[in-house]
Biopython code that builds the backbone (N, CA, C, O; Angstrom):
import numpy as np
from Bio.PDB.StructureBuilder import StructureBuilder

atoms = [
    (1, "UNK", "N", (125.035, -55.292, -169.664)),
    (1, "UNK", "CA", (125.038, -54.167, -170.564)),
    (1, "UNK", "C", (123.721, -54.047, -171.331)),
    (1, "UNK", "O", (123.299, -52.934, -171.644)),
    (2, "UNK", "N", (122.958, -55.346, -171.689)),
    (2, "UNK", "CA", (121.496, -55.114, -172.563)),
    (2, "UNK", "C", (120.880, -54.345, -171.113)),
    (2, "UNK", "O", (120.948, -53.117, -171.168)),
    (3, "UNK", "N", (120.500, -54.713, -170.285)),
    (3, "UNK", "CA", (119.458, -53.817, -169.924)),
    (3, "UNK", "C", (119.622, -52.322, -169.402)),
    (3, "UNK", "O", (118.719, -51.564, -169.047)),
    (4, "UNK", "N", (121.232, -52.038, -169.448)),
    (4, "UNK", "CA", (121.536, -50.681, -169.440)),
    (4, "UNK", "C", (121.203, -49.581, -170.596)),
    (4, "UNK", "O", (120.991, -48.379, -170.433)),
    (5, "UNK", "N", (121.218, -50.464, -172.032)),
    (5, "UNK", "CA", (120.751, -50.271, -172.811)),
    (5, "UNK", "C", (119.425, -49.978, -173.302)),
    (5, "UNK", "O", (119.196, -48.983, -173.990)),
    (6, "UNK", "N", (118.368, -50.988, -172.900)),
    (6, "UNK", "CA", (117.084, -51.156, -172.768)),
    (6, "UNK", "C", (116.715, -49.847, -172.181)),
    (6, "UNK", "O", (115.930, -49.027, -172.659)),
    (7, "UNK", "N", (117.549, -49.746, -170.817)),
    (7, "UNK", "CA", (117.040, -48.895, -169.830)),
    (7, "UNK", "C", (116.544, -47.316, -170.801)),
    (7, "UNK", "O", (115.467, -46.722, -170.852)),
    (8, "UNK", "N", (118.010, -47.020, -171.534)),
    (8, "UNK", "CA", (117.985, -45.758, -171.927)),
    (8, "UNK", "C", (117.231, -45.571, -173.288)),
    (8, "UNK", "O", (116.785, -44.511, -173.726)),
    (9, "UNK", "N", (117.173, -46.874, -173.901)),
    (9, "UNK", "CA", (115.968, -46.808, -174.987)),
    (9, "UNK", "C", (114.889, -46.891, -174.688)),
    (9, "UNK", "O", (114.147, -47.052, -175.657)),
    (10, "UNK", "N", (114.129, -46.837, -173.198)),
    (10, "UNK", "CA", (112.837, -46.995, -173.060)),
    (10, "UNK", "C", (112.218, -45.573, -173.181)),
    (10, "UNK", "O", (111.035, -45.434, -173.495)),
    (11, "UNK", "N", (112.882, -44.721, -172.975)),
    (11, "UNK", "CA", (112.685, -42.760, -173.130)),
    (11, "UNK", "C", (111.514, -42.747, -174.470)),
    (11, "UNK", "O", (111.410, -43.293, -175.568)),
    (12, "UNK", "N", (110.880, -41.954, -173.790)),
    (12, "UNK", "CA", (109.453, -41.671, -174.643)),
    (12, "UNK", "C", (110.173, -40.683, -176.506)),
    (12, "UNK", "O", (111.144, -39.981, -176.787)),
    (13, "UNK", "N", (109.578, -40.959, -176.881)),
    (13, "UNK", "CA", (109.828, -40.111, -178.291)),
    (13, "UNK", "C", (109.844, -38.580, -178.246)),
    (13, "UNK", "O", (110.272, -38.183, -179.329)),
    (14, "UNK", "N", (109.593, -37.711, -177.550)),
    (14, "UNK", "CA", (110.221, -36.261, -177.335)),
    (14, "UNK", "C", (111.137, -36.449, -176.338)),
    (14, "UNK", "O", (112.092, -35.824, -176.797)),
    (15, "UNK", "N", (111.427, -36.804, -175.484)),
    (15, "UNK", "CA", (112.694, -36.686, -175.005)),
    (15, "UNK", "C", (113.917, -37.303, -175.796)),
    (15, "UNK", "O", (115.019, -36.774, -175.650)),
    (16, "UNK", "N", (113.745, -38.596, -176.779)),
    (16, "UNK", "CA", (114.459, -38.472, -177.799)),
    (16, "UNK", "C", (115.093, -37.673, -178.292)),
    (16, "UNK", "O", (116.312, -37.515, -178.351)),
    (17, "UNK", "N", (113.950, -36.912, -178.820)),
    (17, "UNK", "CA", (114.203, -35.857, -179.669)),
    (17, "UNK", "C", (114.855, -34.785, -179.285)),
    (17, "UNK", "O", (115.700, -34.283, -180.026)),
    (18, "UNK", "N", (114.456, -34.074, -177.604)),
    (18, "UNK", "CA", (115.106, -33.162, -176.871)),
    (18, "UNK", "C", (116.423, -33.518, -176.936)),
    (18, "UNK", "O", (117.166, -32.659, -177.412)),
    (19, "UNK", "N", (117.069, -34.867, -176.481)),
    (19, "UNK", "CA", (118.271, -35.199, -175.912)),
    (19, "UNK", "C", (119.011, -34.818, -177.509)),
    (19, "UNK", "O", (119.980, -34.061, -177.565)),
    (20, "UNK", "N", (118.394, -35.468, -178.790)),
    (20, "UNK", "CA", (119.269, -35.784, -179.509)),
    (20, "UNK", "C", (119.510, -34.567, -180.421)),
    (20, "UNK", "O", (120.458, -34.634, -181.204)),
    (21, "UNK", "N", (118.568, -33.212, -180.389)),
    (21, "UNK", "CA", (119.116, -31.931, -180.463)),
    (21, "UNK", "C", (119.958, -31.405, -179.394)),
    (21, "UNK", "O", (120.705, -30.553, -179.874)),
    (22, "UNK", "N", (120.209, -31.613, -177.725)),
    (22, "UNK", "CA", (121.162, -31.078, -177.520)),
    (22, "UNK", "C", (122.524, -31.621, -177.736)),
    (22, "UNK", "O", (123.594, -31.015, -177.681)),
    (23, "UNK", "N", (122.268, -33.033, -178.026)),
    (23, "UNK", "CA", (123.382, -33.702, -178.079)),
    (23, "UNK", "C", (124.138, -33.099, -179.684)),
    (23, "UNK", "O", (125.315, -32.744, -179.741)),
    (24, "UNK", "N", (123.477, -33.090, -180.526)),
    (24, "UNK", "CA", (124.342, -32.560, -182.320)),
    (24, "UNK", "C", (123.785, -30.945, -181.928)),
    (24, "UNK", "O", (123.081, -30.474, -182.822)),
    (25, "UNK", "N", (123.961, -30.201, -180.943)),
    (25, "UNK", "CA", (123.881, -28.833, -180.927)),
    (25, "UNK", "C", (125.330, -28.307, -181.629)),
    (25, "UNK", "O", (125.413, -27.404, -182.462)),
    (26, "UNK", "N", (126.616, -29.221, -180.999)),
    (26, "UNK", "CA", (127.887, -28.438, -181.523)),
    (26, "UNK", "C", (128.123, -28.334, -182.431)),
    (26, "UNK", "O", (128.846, -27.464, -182.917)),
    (27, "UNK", "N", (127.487, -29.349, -183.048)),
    (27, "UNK", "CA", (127.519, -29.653, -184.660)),
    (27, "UNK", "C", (126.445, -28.506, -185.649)),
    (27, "UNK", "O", (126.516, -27.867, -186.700)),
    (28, "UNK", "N", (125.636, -28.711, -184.722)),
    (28, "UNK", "CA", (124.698, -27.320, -185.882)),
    (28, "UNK", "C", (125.463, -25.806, -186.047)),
    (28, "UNK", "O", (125.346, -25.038, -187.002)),
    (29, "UNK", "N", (126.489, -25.569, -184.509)),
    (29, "UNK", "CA", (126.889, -24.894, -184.526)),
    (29, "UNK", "C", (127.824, -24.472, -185.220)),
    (29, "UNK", "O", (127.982, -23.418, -185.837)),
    (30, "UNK", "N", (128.530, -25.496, -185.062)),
    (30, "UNK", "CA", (129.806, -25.760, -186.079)),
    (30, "UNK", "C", (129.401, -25.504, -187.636)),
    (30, "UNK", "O", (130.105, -24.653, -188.180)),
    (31, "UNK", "N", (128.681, -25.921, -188.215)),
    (31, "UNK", "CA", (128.256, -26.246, -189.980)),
    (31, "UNK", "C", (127.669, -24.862, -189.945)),
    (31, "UNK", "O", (128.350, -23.923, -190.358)),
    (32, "UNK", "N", (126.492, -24.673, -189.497)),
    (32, "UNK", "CA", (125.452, -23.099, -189.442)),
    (32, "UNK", "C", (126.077, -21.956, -189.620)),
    (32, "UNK", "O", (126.043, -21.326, -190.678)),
    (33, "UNK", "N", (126.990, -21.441, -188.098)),
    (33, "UNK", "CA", (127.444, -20.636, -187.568)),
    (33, "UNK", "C", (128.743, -20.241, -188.146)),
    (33, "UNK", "O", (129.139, -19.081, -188.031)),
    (34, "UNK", "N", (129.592, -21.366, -188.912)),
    (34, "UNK", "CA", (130.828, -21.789, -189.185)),
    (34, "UNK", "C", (132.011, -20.860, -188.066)),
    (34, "UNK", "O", (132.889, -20.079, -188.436)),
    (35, "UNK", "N", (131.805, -21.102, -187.215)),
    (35, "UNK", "CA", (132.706, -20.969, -186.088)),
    (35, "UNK", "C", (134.082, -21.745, -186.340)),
    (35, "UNK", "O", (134.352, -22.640, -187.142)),
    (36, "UNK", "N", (134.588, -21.320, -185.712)),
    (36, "UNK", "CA", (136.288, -21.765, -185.266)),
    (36, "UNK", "C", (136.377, -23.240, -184.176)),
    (36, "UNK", "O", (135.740, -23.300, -183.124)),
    (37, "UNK", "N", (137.204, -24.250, -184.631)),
    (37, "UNK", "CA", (137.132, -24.597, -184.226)),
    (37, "UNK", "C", (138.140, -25.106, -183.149)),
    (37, "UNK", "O", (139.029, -25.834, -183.591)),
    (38, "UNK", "N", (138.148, -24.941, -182.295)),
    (38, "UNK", "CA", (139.459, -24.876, -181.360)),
    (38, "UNK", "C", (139.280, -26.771, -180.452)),
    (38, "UNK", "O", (138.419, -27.592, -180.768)),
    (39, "UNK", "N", (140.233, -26.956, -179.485)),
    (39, "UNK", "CA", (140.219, -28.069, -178.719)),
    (39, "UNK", "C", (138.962, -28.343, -177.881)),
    (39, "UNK", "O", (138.420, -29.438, -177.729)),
    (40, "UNK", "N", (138.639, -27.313, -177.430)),
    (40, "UNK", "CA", (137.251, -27.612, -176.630)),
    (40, "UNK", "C", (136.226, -27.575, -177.022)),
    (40, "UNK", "O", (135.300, -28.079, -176.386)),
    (41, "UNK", "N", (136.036, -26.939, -178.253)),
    (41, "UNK", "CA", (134.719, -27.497, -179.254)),
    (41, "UNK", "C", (134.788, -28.927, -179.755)),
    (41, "UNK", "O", (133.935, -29.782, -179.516)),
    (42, "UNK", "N", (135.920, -29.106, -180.493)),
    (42, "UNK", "CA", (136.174, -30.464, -181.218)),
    (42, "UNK", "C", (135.799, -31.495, -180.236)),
    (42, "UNK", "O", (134.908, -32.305, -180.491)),
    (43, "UNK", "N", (136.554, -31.498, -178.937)),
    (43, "UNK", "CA", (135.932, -32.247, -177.584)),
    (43, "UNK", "C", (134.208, -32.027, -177.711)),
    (43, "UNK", "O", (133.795, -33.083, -178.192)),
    (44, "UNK", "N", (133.213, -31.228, -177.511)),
    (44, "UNK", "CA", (132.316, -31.422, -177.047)),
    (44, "UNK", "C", (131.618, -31.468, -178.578)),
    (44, "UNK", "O", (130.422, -31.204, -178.695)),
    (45, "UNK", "N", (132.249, -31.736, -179.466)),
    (45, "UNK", "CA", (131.417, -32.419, -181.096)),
    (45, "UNK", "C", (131.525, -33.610, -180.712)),
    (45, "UNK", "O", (130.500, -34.111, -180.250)),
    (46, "UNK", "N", (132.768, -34.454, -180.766)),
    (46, "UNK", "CA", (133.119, -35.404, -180.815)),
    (46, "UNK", "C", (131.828, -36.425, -178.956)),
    (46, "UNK", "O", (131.220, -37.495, -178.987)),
    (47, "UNK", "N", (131.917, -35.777, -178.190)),
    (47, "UNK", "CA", (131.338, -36.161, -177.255)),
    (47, "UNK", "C", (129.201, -36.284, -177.589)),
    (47, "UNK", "O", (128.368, -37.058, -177.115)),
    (48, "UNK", "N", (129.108, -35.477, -178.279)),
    (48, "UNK", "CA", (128.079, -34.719, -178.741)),
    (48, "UNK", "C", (127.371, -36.351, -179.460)),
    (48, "UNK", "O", (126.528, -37.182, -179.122)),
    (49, "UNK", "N", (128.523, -36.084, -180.854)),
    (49, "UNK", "CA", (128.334, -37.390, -181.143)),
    (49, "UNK", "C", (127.992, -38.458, -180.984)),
    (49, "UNK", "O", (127.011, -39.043, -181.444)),
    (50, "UNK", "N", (129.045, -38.911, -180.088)),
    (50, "UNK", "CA", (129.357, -40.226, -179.638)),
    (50, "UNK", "C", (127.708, -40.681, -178.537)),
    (50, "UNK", "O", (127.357, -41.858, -178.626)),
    (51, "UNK", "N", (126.915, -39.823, -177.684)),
    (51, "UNK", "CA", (126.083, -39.556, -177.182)),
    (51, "UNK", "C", (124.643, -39.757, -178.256)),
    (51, "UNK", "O", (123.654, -40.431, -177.968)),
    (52, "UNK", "N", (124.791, -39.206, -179.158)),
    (52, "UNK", "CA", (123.583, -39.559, -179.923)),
    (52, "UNK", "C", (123.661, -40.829, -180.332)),
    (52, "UNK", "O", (122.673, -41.562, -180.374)),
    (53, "UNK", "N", (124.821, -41.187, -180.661)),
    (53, "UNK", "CA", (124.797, -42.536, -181.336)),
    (53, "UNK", "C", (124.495, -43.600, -180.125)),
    (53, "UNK", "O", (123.503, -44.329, -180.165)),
    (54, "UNK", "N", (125.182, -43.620, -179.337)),
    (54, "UNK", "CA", (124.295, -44.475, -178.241)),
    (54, "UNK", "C", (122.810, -43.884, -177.735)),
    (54, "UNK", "O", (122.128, -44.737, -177.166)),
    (55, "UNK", "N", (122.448, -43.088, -177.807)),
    (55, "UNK", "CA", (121.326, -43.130, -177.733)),
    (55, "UNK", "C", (120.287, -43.628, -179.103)),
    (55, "UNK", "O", (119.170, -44.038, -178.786)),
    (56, "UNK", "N", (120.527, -43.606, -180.106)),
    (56, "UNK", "CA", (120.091, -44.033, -181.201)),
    (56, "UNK", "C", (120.416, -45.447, -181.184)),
    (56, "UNK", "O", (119.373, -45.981, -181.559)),
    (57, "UNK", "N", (121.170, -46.245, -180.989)),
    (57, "UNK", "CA", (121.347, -47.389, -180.446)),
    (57, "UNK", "C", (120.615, -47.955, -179.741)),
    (57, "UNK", "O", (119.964, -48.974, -179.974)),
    (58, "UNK", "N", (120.676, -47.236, -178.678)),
    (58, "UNK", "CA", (119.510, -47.686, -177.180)),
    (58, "UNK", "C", (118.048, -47.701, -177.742)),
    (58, "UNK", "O", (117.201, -48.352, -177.130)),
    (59, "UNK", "N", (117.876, -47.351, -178.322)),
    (59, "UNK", "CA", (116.253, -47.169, -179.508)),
    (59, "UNK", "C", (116.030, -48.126, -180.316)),
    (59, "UNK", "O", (114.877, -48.550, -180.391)),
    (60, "UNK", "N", (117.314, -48.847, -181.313)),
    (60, "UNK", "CA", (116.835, -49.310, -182.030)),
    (60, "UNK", "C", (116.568, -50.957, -181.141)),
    (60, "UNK", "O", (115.712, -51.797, -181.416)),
    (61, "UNK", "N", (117.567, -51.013, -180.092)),
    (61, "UNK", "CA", (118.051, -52.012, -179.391)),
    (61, "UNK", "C", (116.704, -52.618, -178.536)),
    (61, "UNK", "O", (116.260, -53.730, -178.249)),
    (62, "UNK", "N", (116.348, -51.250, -178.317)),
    (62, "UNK", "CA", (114.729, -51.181, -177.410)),
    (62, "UNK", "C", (114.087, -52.229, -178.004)),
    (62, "UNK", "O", (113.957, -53.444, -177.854)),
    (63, "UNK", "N", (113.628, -51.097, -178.942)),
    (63, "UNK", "CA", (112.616, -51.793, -179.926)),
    (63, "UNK", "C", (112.821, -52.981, -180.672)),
    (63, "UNK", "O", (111.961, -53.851, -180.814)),
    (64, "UNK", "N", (114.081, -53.015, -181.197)),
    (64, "UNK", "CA", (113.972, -54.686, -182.492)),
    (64, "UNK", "C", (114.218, -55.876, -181.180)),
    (64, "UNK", "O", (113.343, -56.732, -181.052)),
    (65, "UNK", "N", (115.141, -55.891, -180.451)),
    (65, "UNK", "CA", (116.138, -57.052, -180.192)),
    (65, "UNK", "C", (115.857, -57.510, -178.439)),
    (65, "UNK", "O", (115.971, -58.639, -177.962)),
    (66, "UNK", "N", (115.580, -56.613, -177.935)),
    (66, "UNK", "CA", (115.333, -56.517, -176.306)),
    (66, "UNK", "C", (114.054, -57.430, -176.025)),
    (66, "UNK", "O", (113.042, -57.224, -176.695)),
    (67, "UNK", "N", (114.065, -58.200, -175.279)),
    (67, "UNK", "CA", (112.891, -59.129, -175.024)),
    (67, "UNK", "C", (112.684, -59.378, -173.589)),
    (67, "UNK", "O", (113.629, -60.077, -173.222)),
    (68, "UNK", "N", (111.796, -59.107, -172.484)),
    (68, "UNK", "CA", (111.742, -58.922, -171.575)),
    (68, "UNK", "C", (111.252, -60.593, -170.801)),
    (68, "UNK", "O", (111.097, -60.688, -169.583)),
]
sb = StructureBuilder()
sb.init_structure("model")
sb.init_model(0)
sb.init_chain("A")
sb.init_seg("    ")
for serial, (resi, resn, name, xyz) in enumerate(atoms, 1):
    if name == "N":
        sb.init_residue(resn, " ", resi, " ")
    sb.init_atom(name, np.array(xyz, "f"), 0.0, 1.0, " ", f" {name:<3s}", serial, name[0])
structure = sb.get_structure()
C-alpha cells in the first residue's frame, strides 16, 4: 500500500491542483450555487471528498515519510 501511495503523491504540483479542484467541484457547487441536494449529488460530494483526501495524503506521505 506505501508505494501505491508514493505512486500517486509523486504528481507534479498543478496536477495537484487540477485533480483537487475537480475533485471539491460538488462542493463549490453545493455552498456557491446552493443547489438541491438530492442522492446523486450527496454520492458524488461525499466521493469528491473522500478523493481529495487521499490525494492530499498521497502528498504529504510523498514528501515527509516515503523513503526510497
Amino acid at each position: 500500500m506505501k508505494h501505491f501511495f508514493a505512486g500517486i503523491g509523486e504528481m507534479s504540483c498543478v496536477r495537484y491542483l487540477i485533480f483537487s479542484c475537480i475533485s471539491l467541484s460538488p462542493l463549490f457547487h453545493v455552498i456557491v450555487i446552493k443547489s438541491e441536494l438530492n442522492f446523486f449529488k450527496t454520492l458524488l460530494l461525499i466521493i469528491g471528498i473522500i478523493y481529495f483526501v487521499l490525494l492530499t495524503f498521497s502528498r504529504i506521505y510523498r514528501k515527509y515519510y516515503y523513503k526510497e
